[in-house]
C-alpha positions in Angstrom: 31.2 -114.2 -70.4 30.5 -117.7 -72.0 27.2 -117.7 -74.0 26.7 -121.1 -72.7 24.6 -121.7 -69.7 27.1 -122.5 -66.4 25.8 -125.5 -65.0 23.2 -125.2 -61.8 24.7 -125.7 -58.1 23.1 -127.0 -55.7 22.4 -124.3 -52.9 25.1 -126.2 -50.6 27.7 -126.0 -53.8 27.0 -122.8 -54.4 28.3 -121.6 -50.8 31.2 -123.7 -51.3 31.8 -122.1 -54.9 31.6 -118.7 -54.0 34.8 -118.2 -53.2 35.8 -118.8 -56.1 33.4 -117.0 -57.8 34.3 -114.4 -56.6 37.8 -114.4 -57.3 36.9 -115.2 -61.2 35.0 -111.8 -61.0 38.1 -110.2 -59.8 40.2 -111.7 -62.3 38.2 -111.7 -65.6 35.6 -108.8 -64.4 32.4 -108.4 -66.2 33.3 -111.7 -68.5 33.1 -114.0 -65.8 30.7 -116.5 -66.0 27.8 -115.9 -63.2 27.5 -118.7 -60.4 23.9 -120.1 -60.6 22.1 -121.9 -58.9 18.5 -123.2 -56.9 16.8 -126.0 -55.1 17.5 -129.4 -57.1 19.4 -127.9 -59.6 16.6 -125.8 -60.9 18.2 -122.3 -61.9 16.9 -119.8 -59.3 19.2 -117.8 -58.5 22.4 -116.2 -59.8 25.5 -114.5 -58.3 26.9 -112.1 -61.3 29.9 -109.4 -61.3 29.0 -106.3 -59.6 30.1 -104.3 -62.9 27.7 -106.5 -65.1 25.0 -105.8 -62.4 25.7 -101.6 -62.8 25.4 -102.1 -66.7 21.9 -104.4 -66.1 20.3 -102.0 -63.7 21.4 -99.1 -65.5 19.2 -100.8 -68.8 16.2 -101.5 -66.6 16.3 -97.5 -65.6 16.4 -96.4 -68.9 13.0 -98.6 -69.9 11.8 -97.6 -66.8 12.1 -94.1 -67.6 11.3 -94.5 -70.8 8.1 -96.4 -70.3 6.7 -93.8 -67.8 7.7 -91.1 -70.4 5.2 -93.1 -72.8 2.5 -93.6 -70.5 2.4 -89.4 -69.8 2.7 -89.1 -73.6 -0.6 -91.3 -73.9 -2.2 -89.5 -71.2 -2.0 -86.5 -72.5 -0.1 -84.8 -69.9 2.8 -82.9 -71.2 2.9 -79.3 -71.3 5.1 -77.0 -73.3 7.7 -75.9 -70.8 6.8 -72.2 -71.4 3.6 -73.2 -70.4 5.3 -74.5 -67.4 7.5 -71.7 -66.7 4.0 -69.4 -66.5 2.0 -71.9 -64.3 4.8 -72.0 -62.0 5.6 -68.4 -62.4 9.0 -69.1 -64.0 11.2 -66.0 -65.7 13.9 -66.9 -68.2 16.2 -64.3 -68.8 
């Protein structure tokens, strides 16, 4: 993908584009450039490969995750799993 911003569609030029769009993400994949666009050329919107939106929301889950795992940390509400294991009457072999 180019590291230079694409230029902004209007909404009307970005139906008309996505055609072809679409067949850039076919052809080139994840290092297609995105088709963006908004309401008097003010970015507000993009149109991105699916594959580049898997990797994205894949990143978002893992801060996500990561953040909530924090925020229990800081609370102070983790528990030694064999602590666990007894509350919830738990055997290990």
């Amino acid at each position: 993908m180019s590291v230079l911003m694409p230029p902004v569609q209007t909404s009307a030029d970005a139906r008309k584009e996505l055609p072809n769009a679409l067949k850039r993400f076919r052809e080139q994949g994840i290092e297609a450039t995105p088709l963006i666009f908004g309401s008097h050329r003010k970015p507000e919107a993009a149109v991105i490969p699916y594959e580049l939106y898997e990797r994205i929301a894949a990143i978002m889950e893992d801060r996500e995750i990561a953040e909530m795992v924090r925020t229990r940390q800081a609370e102070g509400r983790a528990k030694p799993m064999h602590d666990l294991f007894a509350e919830y009457g738990v055997e290990l072999p």
